[in-house]
C-alpha positions as a printed Julia matrix, in Angstrom:
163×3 Matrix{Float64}:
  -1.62  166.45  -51.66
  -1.45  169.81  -50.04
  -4.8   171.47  -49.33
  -6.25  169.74  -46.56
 -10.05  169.44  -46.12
 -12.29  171.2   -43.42
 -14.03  167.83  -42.24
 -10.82  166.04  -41.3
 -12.27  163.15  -40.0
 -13.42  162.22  -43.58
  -9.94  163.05  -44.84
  -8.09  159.77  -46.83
  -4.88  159.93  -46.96
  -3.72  156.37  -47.16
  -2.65  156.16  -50.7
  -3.75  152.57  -51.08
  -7.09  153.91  -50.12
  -6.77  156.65  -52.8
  -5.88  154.27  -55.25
  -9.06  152.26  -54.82
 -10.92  154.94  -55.29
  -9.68  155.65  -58.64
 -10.13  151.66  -59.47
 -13.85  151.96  -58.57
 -15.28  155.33  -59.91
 -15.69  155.65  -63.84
 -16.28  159.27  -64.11
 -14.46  162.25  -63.76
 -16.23  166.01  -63.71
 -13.72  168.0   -65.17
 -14.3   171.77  -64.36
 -13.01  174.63  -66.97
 -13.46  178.38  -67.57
 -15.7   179.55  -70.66
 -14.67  182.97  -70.91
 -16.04  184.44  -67.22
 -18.38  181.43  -67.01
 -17.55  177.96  -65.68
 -18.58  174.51  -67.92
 -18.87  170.88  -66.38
 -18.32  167.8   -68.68
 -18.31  164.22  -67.19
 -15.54  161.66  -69.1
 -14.26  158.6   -68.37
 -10.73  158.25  -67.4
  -7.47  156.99  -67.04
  -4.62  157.28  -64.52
  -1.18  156.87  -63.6
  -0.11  157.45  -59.62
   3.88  157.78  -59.39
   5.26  158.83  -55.83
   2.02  160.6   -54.55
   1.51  162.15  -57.99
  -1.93  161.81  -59.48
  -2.02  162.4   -64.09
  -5.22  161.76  -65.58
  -5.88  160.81  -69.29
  -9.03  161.38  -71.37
  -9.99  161.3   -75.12
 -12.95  163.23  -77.25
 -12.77  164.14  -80.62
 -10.16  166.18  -81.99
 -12.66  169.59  -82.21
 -15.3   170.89  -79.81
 -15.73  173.56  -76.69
 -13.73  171.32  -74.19
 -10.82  171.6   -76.72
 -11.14  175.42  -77.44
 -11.4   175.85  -73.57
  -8.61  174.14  -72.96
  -6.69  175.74  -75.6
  -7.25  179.49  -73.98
  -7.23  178.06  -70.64
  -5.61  174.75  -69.66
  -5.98  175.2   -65.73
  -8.89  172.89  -64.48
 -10.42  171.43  -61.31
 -11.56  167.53  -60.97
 -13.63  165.78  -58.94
 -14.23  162.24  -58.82
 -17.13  160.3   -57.3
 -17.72  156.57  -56.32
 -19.64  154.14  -53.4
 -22.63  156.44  -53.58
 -25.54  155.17  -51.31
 -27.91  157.42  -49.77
 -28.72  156.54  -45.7
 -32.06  157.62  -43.62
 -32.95  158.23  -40.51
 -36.01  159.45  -38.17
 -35.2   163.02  -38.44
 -34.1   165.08  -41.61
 -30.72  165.97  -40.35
 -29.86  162.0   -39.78
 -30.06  161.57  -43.54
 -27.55  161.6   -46.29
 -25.17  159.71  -48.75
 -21.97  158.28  -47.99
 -19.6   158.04  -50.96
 -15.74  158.32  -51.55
 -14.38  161.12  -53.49
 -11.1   163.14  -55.05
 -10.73  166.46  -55.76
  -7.93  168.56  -57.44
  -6.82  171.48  -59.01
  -4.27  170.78  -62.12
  -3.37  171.56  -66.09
  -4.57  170.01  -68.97
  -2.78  169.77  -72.09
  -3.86  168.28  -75.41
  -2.33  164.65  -76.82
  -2.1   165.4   -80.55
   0.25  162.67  -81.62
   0.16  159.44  -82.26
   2.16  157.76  -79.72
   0.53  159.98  -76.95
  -2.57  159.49  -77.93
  -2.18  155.31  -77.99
  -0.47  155.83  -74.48
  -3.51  157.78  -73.11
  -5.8   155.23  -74.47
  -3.99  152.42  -73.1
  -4.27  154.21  -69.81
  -7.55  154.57  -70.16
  -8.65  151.31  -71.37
  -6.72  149.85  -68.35
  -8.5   151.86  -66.08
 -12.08  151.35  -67.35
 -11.71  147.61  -67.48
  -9.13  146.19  -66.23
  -7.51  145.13  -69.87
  -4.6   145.75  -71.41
  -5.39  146.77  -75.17
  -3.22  148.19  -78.36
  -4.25  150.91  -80.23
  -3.36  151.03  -84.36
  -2.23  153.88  -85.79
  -5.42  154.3   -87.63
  -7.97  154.13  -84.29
  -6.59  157.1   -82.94
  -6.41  159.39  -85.57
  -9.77  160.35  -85.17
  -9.63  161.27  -81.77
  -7.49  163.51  -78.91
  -6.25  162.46  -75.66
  -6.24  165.25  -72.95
  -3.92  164.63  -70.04
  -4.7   166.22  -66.57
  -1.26  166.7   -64.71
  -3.03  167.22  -61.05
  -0.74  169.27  -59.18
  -2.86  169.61  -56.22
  -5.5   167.27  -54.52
  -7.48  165.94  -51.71
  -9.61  162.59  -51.02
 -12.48  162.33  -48.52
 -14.98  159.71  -47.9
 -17.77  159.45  -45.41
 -19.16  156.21  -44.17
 -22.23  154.83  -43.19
 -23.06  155.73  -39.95
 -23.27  153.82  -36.74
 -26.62  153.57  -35.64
């Protein structure tokens, strides 16, 4: 992590903490360039964490516009969302939603083989439920894994407040 975050007090940086919230969010929003305009798509994930370093590994199907982005543009931005609950309070500015988040800036670079592609499933897999599977030759032909090396990152989560 280098970029620090401008409300520091909702700064994580305990990597434990980090960790969790990769176990408990499903979704990533991986950001991309489209020419001069920017496209959004929402997939579920896989990671690895080794020494502070953060890789993420996806899968779609081996053509479409995330592919052809990625092709003339591999640098992207994630963010990652999870213990979403919205809070009230008498006045309008003592609402909200607390939550726990991750953002980054990294590279994404298509998994076209075989082996690749059954290791970024079986990240994947692990991530999503908890299970270990194994992946046949055959299952993953028809798809492609994407992996996200995130070079740069931050994590943040507010709480519900004291009242």
């Amino acid at each position: 992590m280098k970029r620090g975050i401008t409300r520091r007090e909702r700064e994580v940086t305990d990597m434990d903490e980090i960790i969790g919230i990769l176990d408990r969010a499903r979704i990533v929003h991986v950001g991309m360039i489209d020419g001069n305009m920017p496209y959004v798509v929402p997939m579920n994930y896989g990671y690895t964490m080794e020494d502070g370093k953060l890789t993420l590994y996806l899968h779609g199907a081996t053509a479409g516009r995330k592919l052809d982005i990625i092709r003339v543009n591999p640098n992207v931005f994630i963010e990652i969302d999870t213990d979403v609950v919205p809070f009230d309070g008498p006045s309008a500015c003592q609402h909200g939603t607390c939550y726990s988040s991750i953002m980054g800036e990294g590279v994404a670079e298509l998994i076209e083989d075989i082996e690749g592609k059954k290791q970024a499933l079986t990240y994947l897999m692990k991530t999503q439920t908890g299970k270990d599977f194994e992946f046949s030759d055959k299952m993953v032909t028809g798809v492609t894994g994407i992996k996200i090396t995130v070079s740069d990152y931050t994590a943040k989560k507010r709480p519900m407040p004291k009242r």
